[in-house]
ZAGURO-959248 format. One line per 10 residues: their letters; for each residue x, y, z of C-alpha. Coordinates in steps of 0.5 Angstrom, whole numbers. Layout:
A	X Y Z | ...
//
This chain:
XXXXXXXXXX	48 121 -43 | 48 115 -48 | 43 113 -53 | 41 108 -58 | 43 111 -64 | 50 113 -62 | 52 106 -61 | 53 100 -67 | 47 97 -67 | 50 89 -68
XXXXXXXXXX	54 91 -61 | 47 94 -58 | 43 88 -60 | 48 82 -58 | 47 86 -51 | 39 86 -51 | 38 80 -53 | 43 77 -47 | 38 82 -42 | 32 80 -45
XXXXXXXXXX	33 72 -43 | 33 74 -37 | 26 78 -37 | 21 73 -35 | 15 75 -40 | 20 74 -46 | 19 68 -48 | 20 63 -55 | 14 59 -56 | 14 53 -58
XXXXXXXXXX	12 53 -65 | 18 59 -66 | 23 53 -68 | 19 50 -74 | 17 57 -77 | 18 61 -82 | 20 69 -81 | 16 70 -87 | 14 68 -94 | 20 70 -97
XXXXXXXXXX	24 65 -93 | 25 57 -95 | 27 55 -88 | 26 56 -80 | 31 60 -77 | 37 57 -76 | 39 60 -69 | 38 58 -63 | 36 65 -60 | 32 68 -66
XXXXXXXXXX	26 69 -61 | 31 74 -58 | 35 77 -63 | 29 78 -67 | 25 82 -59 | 32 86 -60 | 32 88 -67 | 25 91 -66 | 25 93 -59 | 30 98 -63
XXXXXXXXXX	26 99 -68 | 21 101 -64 | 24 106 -60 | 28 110 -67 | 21 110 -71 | 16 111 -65 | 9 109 -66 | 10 103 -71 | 4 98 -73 | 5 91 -76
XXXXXXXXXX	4 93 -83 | 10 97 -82 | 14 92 -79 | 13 86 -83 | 15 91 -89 | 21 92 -86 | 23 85 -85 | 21 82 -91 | 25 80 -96 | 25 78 -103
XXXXXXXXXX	22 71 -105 | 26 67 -110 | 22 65 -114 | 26 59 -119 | 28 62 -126 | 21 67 -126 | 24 74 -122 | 23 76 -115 | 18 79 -111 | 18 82 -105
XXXXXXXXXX	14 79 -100 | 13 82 -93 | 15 77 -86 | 10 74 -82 | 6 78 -78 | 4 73 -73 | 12 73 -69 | 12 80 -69 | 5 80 -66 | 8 75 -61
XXXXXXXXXX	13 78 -60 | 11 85 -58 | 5 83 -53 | 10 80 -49 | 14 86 -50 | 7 89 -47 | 6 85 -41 | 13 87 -40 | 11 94 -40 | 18 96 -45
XXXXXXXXXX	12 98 -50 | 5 100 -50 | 0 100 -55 | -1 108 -59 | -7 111 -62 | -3 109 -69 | 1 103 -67 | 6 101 -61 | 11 106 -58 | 16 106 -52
XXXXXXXXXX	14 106 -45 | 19 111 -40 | 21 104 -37 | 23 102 -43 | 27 108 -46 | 31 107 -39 | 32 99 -41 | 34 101 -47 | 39 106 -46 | 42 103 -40
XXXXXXX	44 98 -44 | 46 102 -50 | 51 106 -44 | 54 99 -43 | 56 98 -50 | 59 104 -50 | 63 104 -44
//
């Protein structure tokens, strides 16, 4: 059997995000368009399907480091703020899109909360390595 971690990540998260739009329960909200991802950024992203993109990424996240927080997430996505000609410092990402994003993930029961974070429901395993099986073939 296939698992995440022995296909490419770009190509599993393409996959993902393709069957996320089809889950009911995922859905941008209507700000997400004019948001930052975090402070280190100058501008809202640029992609149409970030939403989904950004689902995908951490529902792999998720299911590689098991039960992870929002601290932890938000270090993990962020980034360096460039800060003109004074040196740059690292800011963390925007708490708020990851907080959405994983209590739409729970009402989908694909993530459940833990004693130290969230971490992966059977249902989403199965989700997940069912796609990571489909990339591989």
């Amino acid at each position: 059997m296939v698992t995440v971690t022995e296909v490419p990540a770009a190509k599993l998260i393409e996959k993902l995000k393709e069957e996320l739009k089809k889950n009911e329960e995922i859905k941008p909200p209507a700000w997400a368009s004019f948001a930052k991802s975090g402070a280190h950024r100058e501008r809202p992203p640029l992609q149409k399907d970030f939403w989904y993109i950004r689902t995908a990424s951490l529902l792999r996240k998720i299911y590689l480091e098991g039960p992870v927080g929002i601290s932890r997430l938000r270090t993990y996505y962020g980034g360096k703020k460039r800060r003109g000609y004074k040196p740059a410092h690292f800011r963390r990402a925007s708490g708020n899109v990851l907080r959405k994003i994983l209590q739409q993930l729970e009402k989908s029961d694909l993530v459940e909360k833990a004693k130290r974070g969230r971490k992966i429901t059977s249902k989403g395993q199965k989700f997940l390595d069912k796609v990571a099986y489909e990339v591989s073939r």
